[in-house]
MIFIBA-363890 format. One record per residue (C-alpha): residue number from 1; y, x, z. Coordinates in nm, 2 decimals. Example, Ala and Ser with C-alpha at 12.3 -4.5 7.8 and 13.67 -1.06 7.14 Angstrom:
// residues 2
@num:1; y:-0.45; x:1.23; z:0.78 $
@num:2; y:-0.11; x:1.37; z:0.71 $
END
This chain:
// residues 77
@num:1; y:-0.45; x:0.18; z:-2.00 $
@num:2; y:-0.10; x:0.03; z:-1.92 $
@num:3; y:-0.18; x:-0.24; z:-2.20 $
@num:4; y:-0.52; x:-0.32; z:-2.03 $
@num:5; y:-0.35; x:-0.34; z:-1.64 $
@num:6; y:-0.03; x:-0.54; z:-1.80 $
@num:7; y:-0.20; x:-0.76; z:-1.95 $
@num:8; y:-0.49; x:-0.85; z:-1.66 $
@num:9; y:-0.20; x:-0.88; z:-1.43 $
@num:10; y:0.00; x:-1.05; z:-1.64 $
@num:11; y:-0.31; x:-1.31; z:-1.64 $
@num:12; y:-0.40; x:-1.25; z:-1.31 $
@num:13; y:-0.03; x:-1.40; z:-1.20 $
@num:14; y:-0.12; x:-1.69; z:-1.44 $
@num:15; y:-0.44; x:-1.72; z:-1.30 $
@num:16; y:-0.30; x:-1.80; z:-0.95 $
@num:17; y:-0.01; x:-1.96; z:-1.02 $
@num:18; y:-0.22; x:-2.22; z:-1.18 $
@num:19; y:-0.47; x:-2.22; z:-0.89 $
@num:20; y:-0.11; x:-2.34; z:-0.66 $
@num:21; y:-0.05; x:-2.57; z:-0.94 $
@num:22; y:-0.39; x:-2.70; z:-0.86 $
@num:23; y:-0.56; x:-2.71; z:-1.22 $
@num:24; y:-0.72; x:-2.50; z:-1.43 $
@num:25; y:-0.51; x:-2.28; z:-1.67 $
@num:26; y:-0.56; x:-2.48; z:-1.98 $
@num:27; y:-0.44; x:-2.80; z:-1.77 $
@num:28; y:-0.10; x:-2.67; z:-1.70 $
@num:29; y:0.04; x:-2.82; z:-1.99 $
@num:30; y:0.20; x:-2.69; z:-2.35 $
@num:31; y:0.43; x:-2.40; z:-2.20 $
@num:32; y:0.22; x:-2.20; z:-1.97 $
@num:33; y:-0.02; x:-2.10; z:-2.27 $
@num:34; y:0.21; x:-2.06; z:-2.50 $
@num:35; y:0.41; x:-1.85; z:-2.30 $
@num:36; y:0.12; x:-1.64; z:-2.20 $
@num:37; y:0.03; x:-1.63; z:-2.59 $
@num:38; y:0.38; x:-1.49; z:-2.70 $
@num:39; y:0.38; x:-1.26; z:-2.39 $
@num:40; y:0.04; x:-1.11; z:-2.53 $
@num:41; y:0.18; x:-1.14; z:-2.92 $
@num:42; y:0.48; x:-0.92; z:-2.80 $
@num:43; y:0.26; x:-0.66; z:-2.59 $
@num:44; y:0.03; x:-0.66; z:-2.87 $
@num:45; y:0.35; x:-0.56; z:-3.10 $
@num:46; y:0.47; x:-0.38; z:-2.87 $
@num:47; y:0.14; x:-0.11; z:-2.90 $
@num:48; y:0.14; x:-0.15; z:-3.25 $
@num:49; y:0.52; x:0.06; z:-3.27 $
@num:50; y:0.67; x:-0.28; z:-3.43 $
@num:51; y:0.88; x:-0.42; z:-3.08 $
@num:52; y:0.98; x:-0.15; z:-2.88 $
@num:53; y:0.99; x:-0.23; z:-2.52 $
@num:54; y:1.14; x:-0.02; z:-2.31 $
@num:55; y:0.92; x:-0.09; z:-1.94 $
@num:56; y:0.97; x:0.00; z:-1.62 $
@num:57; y:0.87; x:0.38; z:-1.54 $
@num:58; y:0.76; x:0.37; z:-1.20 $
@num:59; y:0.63; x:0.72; z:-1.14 $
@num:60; y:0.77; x:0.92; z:-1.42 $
@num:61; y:0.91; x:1.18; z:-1.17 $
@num:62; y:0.55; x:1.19; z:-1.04 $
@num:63; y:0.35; x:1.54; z:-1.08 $
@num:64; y:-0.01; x:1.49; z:-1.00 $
@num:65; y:-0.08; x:1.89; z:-1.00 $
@num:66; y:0.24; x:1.96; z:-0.72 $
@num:67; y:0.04; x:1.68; z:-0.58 $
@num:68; y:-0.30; x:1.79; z:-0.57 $
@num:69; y:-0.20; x:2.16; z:-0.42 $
@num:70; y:-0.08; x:1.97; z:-0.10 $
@num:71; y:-0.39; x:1.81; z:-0.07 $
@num:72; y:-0.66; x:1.99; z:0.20 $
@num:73; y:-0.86; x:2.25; z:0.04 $
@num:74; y:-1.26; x:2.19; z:0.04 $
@num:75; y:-1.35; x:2.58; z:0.05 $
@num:76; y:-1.59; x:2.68; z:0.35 $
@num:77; y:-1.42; x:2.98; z:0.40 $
END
């Protein structure tokens, strides 16, 4: 899942910075693809255990149960 969202962000960002750019994302010129191309080649090793990337943890004190037992009950009591 974090793959997945990294990497449609990732293309998303490209995606609009090319759009400011004002041509399409093949257009940009030699560095923009191949810069998207090694950022996907190092996520890509990155799942496959060879790179180790240590990202950002944004919600690793997070605890979706303590959550959910704040959250209004739905019993018709």
């Amino acid at each position: 899942v974090a793959f997945s969202l990294g990497l449609a962000t990732t293309l998303a960002i490209l995606g609009v910075a090319a759009s400011f750019a004002g041509k399409a994302y093949g257009q940009v010129g030699q560095g923009l693809p191949v810069a998207a191309s090694g950022l996907g080649i190092v996520m890509g090793l990155n799942l496959l255990e060879v790179v180790e990337l240590q990202l950002p943890s944004f919600f690793s004190d997070y605890d979706p149960r303590a959550a959910a037992a704040n959250l209004p009950s739905s019993d018709a009591s």
